[in-house]
C-alpha positions as CSV (number, residue, x, y, z in Angstrom):
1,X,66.3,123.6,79.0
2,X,69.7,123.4,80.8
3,X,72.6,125.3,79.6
4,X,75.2,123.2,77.1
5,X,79.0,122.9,79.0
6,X,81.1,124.9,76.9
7,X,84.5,124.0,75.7
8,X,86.1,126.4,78.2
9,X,84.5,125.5,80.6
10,X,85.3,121.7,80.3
11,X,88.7,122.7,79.4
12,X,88.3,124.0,83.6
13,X,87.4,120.6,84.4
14,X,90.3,119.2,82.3
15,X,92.8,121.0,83.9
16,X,91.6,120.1,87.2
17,X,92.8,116.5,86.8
18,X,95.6,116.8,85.0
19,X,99.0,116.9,84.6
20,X,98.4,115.3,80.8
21,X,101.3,115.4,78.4
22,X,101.9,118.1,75.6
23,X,100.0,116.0,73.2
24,X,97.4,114.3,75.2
25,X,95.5,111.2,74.2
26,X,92.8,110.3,75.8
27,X,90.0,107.2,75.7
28,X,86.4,107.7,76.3
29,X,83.7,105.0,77.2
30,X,80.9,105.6,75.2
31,X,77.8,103.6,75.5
32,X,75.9,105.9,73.2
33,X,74.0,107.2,75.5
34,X,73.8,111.0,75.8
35,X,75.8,111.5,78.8
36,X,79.0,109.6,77.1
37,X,78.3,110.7,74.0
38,X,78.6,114.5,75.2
39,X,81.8,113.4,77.0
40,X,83.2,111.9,73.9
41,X,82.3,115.1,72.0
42,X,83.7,117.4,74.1
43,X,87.0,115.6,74.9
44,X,88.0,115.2,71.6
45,X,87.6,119.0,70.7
46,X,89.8,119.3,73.6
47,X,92.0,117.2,72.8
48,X,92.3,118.1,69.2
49,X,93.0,122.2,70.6
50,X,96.5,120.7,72.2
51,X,97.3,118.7,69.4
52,X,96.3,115.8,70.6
53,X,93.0,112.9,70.0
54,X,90.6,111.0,71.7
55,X,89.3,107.9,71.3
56,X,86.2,106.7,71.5
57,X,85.6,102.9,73.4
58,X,82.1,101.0,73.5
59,X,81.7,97.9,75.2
60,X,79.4,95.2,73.7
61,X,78.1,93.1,77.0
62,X,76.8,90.6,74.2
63,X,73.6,90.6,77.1
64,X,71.2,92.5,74.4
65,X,70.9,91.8,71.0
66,X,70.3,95.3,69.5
67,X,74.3,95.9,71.5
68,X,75.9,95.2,68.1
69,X,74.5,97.6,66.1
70,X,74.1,100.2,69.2
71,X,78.2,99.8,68.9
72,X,78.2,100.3,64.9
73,X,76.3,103.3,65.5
74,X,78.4,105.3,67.8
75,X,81.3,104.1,65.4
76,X,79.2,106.4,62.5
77,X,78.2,109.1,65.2
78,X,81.6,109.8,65.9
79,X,83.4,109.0,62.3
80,X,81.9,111.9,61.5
81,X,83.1,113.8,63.3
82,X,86.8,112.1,62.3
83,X,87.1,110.7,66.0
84,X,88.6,106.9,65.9
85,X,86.5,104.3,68.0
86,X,87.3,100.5,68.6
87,X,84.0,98.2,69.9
88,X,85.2,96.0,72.1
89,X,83.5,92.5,73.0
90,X,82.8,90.5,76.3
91,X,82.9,87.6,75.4
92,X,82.9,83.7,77.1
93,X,80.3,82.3,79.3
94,X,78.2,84.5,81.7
95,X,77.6,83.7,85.4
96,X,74.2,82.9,86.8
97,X,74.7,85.1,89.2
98,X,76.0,88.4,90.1
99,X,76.0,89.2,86.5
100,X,75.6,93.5,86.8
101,X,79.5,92.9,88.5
102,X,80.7,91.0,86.4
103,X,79.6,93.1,83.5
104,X,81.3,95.8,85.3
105,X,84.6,93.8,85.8
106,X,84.5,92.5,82.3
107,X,83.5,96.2,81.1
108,X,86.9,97.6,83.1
109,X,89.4,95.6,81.9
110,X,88.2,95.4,78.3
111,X,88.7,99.2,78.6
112,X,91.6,99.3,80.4
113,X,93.3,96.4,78.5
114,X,92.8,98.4,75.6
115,X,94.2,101.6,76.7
116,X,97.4,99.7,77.7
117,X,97.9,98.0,74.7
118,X,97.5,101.4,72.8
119,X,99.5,103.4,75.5
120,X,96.9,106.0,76.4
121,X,97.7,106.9,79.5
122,X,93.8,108.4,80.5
123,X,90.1,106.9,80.4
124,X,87.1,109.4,80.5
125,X,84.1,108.2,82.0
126,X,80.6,109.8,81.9
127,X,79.8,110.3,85.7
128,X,77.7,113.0,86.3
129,X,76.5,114.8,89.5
130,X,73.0,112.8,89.3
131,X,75.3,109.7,89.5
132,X,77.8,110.8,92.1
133,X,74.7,111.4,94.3
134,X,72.7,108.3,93.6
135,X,76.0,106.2,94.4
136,X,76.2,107.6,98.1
137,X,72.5,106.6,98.7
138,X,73.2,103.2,97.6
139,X,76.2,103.5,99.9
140,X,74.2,104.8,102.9
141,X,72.0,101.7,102.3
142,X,74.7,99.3,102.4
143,X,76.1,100.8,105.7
144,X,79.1,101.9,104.0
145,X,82.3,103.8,106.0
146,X,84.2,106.7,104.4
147,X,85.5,105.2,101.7
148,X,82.1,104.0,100.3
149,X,80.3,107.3,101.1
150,X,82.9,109.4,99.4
151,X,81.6,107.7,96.3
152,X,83.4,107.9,92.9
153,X,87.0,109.8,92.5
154,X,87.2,112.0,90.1
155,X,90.8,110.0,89.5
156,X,91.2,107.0,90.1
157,X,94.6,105.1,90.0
158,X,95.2,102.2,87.9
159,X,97.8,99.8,87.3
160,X,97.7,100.8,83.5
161,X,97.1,105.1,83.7
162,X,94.3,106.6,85.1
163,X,90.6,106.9,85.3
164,X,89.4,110.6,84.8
165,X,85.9,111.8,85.7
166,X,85.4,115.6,84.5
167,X,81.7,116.1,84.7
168,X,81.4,114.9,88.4
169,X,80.0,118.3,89.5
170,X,78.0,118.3,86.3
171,X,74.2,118.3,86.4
172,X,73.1,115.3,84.1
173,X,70.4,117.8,82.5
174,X,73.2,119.8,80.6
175,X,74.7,116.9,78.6
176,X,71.9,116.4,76.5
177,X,71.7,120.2,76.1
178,X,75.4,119.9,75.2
179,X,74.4,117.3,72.4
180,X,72.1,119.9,70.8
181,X,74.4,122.2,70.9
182,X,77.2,120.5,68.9
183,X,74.8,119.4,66.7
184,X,74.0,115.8,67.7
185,X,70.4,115.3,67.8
186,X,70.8,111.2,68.2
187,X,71.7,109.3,70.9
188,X,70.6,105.8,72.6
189,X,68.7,105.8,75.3
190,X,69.4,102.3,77.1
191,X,66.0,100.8,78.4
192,X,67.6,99.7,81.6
193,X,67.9,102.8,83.0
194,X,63.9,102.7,83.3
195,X,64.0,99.1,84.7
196,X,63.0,99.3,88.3
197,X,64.3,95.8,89.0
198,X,67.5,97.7,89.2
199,X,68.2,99.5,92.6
200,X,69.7,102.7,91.4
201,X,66.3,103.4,88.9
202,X,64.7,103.0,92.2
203,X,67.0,105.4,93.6
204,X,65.9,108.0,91.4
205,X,62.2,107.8,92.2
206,X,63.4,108.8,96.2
207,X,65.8,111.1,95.1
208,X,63.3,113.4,93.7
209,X,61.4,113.6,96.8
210,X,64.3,113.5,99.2
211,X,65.2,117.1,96.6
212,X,62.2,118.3,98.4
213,X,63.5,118.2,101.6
214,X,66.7,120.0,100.6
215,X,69.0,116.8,99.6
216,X,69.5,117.9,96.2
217,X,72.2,115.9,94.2
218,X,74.3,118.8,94.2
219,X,74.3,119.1,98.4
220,X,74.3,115.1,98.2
221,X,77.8,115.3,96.0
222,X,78.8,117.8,97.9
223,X,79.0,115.8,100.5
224,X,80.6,112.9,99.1
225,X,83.2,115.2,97.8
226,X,83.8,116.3,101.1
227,X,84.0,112.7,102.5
228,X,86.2,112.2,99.9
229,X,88.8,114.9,101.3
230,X,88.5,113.1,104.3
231,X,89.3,109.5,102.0
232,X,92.4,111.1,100.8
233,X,94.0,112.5,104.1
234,X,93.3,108.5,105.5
235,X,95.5,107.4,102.8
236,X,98.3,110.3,102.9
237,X,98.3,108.8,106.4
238,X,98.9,105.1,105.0
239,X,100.8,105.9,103.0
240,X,103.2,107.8,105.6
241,X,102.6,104.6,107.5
242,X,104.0,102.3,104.8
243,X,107.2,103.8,104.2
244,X,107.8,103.5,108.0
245,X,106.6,99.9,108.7
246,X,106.6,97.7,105.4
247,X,108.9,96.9,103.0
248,X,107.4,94.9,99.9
249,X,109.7,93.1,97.7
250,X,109.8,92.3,94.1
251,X,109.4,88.7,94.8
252,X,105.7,89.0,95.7
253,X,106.2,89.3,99.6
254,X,106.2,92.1,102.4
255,X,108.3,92.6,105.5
256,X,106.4,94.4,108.7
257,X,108.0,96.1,111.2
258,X,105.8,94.8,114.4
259,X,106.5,97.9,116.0
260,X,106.1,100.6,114.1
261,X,102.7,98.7,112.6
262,X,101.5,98.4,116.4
263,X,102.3,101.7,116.7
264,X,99.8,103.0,114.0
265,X,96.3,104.2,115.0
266,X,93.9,101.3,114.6
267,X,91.7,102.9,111.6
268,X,95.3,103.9,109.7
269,X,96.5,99.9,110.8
270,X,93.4,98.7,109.4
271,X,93.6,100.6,106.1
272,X,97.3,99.5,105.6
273,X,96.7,96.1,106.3
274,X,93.1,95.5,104.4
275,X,96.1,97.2,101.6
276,X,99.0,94.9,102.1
277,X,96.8,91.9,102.1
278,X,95.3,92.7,98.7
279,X,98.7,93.8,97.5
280,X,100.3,90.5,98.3
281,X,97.6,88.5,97.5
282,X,96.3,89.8,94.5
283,X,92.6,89.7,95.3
284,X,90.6,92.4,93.9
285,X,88.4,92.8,96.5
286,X,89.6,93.4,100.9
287,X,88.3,90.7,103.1
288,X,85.1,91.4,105.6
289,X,85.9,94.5,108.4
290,X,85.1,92.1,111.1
291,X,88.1,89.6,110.0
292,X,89.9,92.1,109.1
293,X,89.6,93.7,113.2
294,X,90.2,90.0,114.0
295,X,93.8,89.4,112.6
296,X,94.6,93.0,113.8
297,X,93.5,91.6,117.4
298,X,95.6,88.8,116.5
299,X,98.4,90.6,115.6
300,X,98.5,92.9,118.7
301,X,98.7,89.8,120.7
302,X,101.8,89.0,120.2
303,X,103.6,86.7,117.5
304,X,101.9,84.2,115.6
305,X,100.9,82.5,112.3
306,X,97.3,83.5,110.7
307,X,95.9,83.3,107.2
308,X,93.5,85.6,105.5
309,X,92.5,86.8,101.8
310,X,95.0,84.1,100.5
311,X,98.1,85.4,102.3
312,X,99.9,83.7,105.1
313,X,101.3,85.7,107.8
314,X,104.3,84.3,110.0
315,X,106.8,86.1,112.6
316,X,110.4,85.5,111.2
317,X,113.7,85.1,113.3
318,X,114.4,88.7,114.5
319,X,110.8,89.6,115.1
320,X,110.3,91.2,111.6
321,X,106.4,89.5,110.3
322,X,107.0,88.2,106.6
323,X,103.3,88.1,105.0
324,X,103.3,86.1,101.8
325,X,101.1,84.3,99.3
326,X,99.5,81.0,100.2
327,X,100.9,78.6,98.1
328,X,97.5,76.4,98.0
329,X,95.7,79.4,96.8
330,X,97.8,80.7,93.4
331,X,96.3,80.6,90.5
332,X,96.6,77.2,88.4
333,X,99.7,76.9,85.8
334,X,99.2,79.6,82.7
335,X,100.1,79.1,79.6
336,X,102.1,81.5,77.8
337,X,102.1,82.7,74.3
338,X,105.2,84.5,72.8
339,X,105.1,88.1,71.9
340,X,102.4,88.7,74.4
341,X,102.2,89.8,77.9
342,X,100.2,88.2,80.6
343,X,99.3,88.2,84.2
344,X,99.0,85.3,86.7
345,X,97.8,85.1,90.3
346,X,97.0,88.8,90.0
347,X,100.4,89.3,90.8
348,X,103.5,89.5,88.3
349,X,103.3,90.6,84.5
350,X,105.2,88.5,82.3
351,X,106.5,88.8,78.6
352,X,107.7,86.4,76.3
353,X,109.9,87.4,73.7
354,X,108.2,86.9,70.5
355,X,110.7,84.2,68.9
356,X,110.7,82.1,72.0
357,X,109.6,78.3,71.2
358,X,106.0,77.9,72.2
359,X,104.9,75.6,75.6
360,X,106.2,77.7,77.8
361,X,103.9,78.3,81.0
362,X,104.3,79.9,84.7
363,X,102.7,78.5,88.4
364,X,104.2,78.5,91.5
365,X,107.2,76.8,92.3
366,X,105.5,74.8,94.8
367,X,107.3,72.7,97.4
368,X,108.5,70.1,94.8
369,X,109.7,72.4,92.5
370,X,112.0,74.6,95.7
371,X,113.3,70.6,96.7
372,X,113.9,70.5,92.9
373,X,116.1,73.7,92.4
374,X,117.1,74.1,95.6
375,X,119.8,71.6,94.9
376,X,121.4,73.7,91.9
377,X,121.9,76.4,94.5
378,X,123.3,75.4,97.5
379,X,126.9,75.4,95.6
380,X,126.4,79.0,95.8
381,X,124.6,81.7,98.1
382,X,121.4,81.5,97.6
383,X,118.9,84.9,96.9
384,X,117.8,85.6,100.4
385,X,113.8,84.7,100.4
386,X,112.2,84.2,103.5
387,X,111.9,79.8,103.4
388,X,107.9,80.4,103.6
389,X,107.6,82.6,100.6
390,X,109.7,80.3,98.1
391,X,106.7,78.0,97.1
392,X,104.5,80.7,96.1
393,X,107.6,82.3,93.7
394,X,106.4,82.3,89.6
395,X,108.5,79.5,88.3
396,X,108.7,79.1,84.8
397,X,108.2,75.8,82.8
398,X,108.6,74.2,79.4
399,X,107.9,70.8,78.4
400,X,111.1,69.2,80.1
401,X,110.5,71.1,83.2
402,X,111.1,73.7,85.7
403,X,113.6,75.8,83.7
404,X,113.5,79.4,85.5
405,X,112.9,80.7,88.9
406,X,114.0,84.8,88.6
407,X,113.3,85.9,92.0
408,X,116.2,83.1,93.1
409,X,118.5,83.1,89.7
410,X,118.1,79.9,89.0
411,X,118.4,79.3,85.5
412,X,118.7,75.8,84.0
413,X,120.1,76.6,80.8
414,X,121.9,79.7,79.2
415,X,119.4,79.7,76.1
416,X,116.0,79.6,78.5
417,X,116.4,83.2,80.2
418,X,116.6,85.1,77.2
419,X,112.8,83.9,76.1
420,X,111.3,85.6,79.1
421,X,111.3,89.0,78.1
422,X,110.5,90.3,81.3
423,X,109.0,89.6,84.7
424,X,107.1,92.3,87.4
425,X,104.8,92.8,90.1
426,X,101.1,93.4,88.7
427,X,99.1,94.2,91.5
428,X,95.8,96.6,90.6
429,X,95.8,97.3,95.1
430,X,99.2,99.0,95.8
431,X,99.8,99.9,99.5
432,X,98.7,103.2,99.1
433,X,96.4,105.3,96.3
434,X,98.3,108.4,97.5
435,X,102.1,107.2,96.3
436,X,100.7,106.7,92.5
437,X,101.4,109.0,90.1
438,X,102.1,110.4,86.3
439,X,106.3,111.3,85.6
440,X,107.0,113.9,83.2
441,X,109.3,114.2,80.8
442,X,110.5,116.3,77.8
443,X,107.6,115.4,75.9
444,X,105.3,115.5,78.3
445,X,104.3,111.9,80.3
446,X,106.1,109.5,79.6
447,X,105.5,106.7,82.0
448,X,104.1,105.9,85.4
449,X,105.6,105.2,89.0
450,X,104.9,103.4,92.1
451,X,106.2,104.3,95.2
452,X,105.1,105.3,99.0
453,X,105.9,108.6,99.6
């Protein structure tokens, strides 16, 4: 039998990821199978040794119906061992299709959503070096370029804190072992990880006899660790290449130098671009390499206006290129409740103080709503947003009307700003991974920044 990971020696793997604060607190997804259930187990003995806790998270997919009482389960597993653990549902309609990524979206943001709203800053996942490898032959099947073939991080950014992954050089083997060991001889084990209508089962079946010709999982995560280090110079590059050529404002828009973006090498342009498009458009996913290449052609040409991944890109008096949102493709009007936060378009955070009247909701201001407002300024200078960007602005309304526009001060009343309790960019795809980080302070972290250097 494999040998059990030791609480020093996870301790190693902790540190490797860190900075935490003096007291950490840390989340763990637990299905309740043995790999997250070892994870769970050994974080929180961690945890507890600086004084801190861990908390165990299982999603219900409401796909099964044993998932229930799978959850209630690992809620008694690990109450007895006087670790805290919230089940969280997925709940709503289901698509038809593509349903393994949505139950991976919907599985993510339950997760994260609750680490935010409990301010834990770090999410454990169960990863293992079995999985690391199986992910880069599903990559090498796909075609995939660096990015894909490095596989999974072990951390990974997040708009809300981070997403830690200890046991990537971990054989799978030693995490039932590790079970034993603390004295937990039950686990689940989830029949879909024997259903071979699933590629990655299938995966396994060649993995074992590509072992025998030397690709074991630990050369094949080797590897992907090594394309990895590759992964993260690219984006210290980007990331060097933002600060020179892009400026992104508040308001949900990005200046480009022309110049200095020509300038880049075309697989560092590409990268930043595929980046500011997401960024400014709030999608969750880059568009297609060969459009991509195409509006880079495009680009290089000489000025224009072009359209892709629902931003609009237009050369502005004094050669700068402003790339905003398209206003036809924001997100519909959203309603918002007071005393909670929300996002729309994938692009601002917004809070409404908790005594503010309901019926208050926020869409884009829209070409009526600028000839609307517009009026109310002109008496005075008004903010400096590019013309072309104004439409797509988050305009807040209540029953009567457009009654706030921040990113242009107008304000139609002196009672209506003081319900908004804040406003913020909210992209999940800033312009660069490597310009994320933790800040420290006194008492450890204390909160996150976002910047390009």
């Amino acid at each position: 039998m494999a040998a059990p990971v030791s609480a020093p020696e996870f301790a190693a793997l902790m540190a490797a990821l860190g900075p935490f604060e003096a007291r950490p607190r840390v989340a763990v997804a637990v299905s309740g199978g043995a790999d997250s259930l070892a994870l769970a187990l050994l974080a929180a003995d961690w945890a507890r040794a600086a004084g801190g806790a861990a908390f165990g998270l299982t999603v219900d997919h409401g796909l099964r119906p044993e998932a229930a009482a799978e959850a209630e389960a690992v809620g008694r597993w690990l109450a007895a061992r006087g670790i805290d653990h919230a089940a969280l549902r997925w709940t709503g309609a289901k698509p038809a299709t593509g349903l393994q990524a949505a139950a991976r979206n919907a599985r993510y943001a339950l997760l994260g959503g609750w680490c935010r709203d409990n301010r834990v800053l770090h999410l454990l996942l169960a990863h293992h070096q079995d999985d690391q490898a199986e992910t880069l032959l599903l990559r090498l099947g796909r075609g995939s370029g660096v990015d894909g073939l490095s596989a999974m991080a072990a951390v990974e950014e997040t708009e809300w804190g981070r997403l830690l992954r200890p046991l990537l050089s971990q054989p799978q083997a030693r995490l039932p072992a590790t079970l034993v060991a603390l004295g937990q001889p039950d686990w689940i084990d989830d029949p879909s990880n024997r259903d071979g209508t699933f590629a990655r089962v299938r995966l396994r079946d060649l993995r074992t006899r590509l072992a025998g010709e030397g690709l074991t999982p630990a050369r094949l995560a080797a590897t992907a660790g090594r394309l990895g280090r590759a992964r993260a110079a690219l984006e210290q590059a980007v990331a060097a290449a933002a600060i020179q050529s892009i400026t992104l404002h508040d308001a949900g828009y990005a200046v480009v130098d022309p110049s200095a973006f020509a300038a880049l090498p075309e697989e560092i342009g590409l990268r930043l671009l595929a980046r500011l498009l997401l960024a400014v458009g709030g999608g969750c996913y880059p568009p297609r390499l060969e459009r991509l290449e195409r509006l880079w052609a495009a680009l290089a040409s000489g000025p224009g206006a072009h359209t892709l991944a629902g931003c609009r890109l237009a050369p502005l008096p004094g050669g700068a290129l402003l790339v905003c949102r398209e206003t036809a493709r924001t997100a519909p009007p959203l309603r918002l409740v007071p005393g909670k936060v929300a996002v729309w378009d994938g692009r601002f955070r917004l809070a409404v103080a908790a005594g503010a009247p309901p019926g208050l909701s926020v869409g884009a201001l829209g070409g009526q709503g600028w000839r609307q407002v517009a009026r109310f300024l002109r008496p005075r200078r008004p903010p400096q947003v590019p013309a072309a960007a104004r439409a797509s602005l988050p305009a807040i309304s209540d029953d009567v009307g457009i009654c706030l526009v921040p990113h242009l001060g107008y304000n139609r009343d002196a009672g209506v700003e003081s319900r908004l309790a804040w406003i913020v960019p909210a992209t999940a795809n800033p312009l660069s991974v490597a310009g994320r980080c933790l800040v420290r302070g006194e008492g450890g972290i204390i909160s996150r920044a976002t910047h390009f250097g």
